[in-house]
C-alpha positions in Angstrom: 57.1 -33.1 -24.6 57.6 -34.2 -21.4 55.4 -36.6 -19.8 56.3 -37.4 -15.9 55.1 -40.6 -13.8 54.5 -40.1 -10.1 54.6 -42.9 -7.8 53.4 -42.6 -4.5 56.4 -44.2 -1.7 55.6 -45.0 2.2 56.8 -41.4 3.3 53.4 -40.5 1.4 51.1 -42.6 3.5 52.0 -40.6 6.4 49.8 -37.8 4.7 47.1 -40.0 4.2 44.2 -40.3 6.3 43.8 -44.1 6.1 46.3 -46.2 8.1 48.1 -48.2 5.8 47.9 -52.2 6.3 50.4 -53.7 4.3 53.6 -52.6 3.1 54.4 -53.8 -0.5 57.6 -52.8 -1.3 58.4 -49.1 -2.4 55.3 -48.8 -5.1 51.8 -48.7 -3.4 48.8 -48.2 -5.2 48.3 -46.5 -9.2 50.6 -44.2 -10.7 49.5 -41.2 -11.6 50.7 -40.0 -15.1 50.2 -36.6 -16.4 51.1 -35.6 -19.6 51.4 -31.7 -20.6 49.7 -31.2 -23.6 49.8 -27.5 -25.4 46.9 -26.5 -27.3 46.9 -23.3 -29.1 43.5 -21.7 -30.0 44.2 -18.6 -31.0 43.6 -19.3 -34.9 40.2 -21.0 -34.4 37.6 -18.6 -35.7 34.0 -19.0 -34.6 31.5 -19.4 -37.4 28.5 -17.1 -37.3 25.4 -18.7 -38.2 22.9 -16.5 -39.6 20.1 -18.9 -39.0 21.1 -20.0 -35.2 21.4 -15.8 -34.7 18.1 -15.4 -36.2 16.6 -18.2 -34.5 17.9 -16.6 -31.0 16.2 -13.1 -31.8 13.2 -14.1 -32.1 13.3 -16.5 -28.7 14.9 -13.3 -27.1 11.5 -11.1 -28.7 9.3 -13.7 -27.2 10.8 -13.9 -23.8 10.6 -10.1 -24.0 6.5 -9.9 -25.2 6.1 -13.2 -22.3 8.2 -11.0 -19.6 5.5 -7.8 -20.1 2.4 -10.1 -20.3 3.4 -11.3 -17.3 3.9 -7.7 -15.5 1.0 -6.3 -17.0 -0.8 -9.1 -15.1 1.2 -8.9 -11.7 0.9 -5.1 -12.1 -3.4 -5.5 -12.4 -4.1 -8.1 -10.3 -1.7 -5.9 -7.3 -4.0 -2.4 -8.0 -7.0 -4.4 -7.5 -6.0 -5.9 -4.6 -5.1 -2.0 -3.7 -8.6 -0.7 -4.2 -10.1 -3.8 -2.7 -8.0 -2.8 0.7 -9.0 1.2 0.1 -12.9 0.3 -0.6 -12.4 -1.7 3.3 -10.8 1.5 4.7 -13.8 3.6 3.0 -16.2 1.9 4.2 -15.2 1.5 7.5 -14.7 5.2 7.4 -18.0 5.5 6.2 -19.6 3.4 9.4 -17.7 5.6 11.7 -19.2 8.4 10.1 -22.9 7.1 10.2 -22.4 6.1 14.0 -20.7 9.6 14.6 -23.8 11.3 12.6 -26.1 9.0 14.6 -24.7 10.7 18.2 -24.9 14.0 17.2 -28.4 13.2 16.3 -29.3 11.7 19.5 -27.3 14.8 21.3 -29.1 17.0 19.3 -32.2 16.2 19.7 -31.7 16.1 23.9 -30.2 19.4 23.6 -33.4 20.8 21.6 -35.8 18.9 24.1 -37.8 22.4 26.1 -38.1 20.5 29.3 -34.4 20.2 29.5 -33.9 23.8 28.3 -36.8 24.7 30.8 -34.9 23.4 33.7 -31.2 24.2 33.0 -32.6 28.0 32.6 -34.2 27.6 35.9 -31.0 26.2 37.0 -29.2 29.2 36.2 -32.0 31.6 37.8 -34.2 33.0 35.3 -37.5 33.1 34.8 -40.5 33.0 32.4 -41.5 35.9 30.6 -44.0 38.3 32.1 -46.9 39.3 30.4 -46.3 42.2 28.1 -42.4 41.3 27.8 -42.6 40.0 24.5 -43.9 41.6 21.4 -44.4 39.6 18.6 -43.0 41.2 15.3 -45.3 40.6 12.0 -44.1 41.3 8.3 -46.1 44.2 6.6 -47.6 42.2 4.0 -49.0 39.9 6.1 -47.1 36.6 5.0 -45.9 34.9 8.4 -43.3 33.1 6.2 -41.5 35.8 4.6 -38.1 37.1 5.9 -38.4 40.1 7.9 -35.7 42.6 9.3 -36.0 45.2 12.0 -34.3 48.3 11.9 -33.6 50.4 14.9 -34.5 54.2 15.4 -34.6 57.0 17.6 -37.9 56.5 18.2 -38.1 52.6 18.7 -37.9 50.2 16.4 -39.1 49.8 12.9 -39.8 46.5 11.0 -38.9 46.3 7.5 -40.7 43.7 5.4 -38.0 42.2 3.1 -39.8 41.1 -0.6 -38.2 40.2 -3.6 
């Protein structure tokens, strides 16, 4: 073995960063000694313990049931904060569509208002019916509220009382 002593000299203080007060003759500061030491390893043999191995199974099973716990959680708590963000989106869907149903409504009932329809007809030049223009078509039983069919013929028309 072959140990070796280094001793630092005043060339070395040129390297360092510190100016250098005092000279002291050719040895400044401690020597550094290093001494090579060879260690061979390769006939150590790790011992298996059977209870540390066992010991480290069940930790490993437990971090395991803790990890899925814990995701089962993460993975409910994220869906409900889902639907609560898709119920918001239906209902404000669903107060679109009552405001929407609410103007067709209101335009509905305008457009079935007969003064309104009175004048746009005048508007567009026609006129009420004379008298004798309109014929009123009954069923042939007699029942105003049963559905009724005409049928036309050579010789006019025909109304055909539809029963069931």
């Amino acid at each position: 073995m072959a140990a070796g002593v280094l001793y630092p000299t005043m060339q070395d203080t040129g390297e360092w960063s510190g100016p250098v007060s005092q000279a002291r003759g050719m040895f400044m500061g401690t020597p550094e000694i290093y001494i090579p030491k060879r260690i061979d390893n390769s006939r150590v043999v790790r011992v298996v313990d059977p209870k540390r191995r066992r010991e480290m199974f069940s930790f490993g099973i437990t971090l395991c049931v803790l990890f899925l716990m814990v995701m089962v959680y993460l993975l409910q708590h994220l869906s409900a904060i889902e639907y609560g963000y898709r119920i918001e989106k239906a209902k404000t869907d669903l107060s679109a569509v009552v405001e929407s149903n609410r103007e067709l409504k209101l335009e509905e009932s305008s457009l079935k208002n007969l003064a309104r329809i009175d004048v746009e007809a005048r508007k567009l030049g026609m006129v009420p019916p004379a008298a004798g223009q309109v014929q009123m078509i009954e069923s042939g039983n007699g029942d105003g509220a049963a559905p009724v069919m005409a049928k036309a013929n050579p010789s006019g028309i025909m109304v055909v009382s539809i029963q069931q």
